[in-house]
C-alpha positions as CSV (number, residue, x, y, z in Angstrom):
1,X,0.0,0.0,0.0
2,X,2.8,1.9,0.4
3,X,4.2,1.8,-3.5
4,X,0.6,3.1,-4.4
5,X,0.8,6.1,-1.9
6,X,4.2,6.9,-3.2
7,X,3.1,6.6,-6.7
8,X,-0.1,8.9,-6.4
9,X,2.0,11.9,-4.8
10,X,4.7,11.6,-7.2
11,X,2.3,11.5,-10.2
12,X,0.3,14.7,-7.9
13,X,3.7,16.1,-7.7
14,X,4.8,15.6,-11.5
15,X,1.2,16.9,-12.7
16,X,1.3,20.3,-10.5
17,X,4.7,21.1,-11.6
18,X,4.3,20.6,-15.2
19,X,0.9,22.7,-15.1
20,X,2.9,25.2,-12.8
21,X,5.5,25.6,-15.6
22,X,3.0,25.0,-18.6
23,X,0.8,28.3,-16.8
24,X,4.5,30.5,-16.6
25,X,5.7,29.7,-19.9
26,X,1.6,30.8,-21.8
27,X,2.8,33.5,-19.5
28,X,6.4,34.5,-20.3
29,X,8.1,31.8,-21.8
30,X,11.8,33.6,-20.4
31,X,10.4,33.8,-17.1
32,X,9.5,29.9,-17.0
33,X,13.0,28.5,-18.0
34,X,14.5,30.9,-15.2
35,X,12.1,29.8,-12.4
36,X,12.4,26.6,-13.8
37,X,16.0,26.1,-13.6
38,X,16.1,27.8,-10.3
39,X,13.6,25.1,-9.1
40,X,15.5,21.8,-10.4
41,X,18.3,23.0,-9.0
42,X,17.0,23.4,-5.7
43,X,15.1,19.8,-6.3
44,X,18.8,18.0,-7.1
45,X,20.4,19.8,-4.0
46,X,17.5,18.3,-1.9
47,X,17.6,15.2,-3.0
48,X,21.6,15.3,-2.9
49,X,21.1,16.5,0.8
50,X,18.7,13.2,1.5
51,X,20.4,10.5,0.5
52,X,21.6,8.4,3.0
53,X,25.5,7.8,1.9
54,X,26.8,6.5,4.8
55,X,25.3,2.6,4.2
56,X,28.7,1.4,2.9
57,X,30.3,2.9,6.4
């Protein structure tokens, strides 16, 4: 039950961020791929910040 929660935020996650982005760039398409790369790079330093690293120790 688990996998299926997982699944539905991450396709809830995935849907708002695309219409997020989809929204900005009908708005001003410069403005989206700023915010946008702004925002992945905060999402890859996150995840980079979660992982657990330390199993091998």
């Amino acid at each position: 039950m688990k996998i299926v929660y997982a699944l539905i935020v991450l396709l809830l996650f995935v849907v708002g961020f695309a219409s997020l982005f989809y929204g900005l760039y009908l708005f001003a398409p410069p403005l989206a791929y700023v915010i946008g790369g702004v925002l992945i790079l905060v999402v890859a330093y996150i995840l980079n910040e979660a992982y657990d690293n330390t199993e091998g120790r």
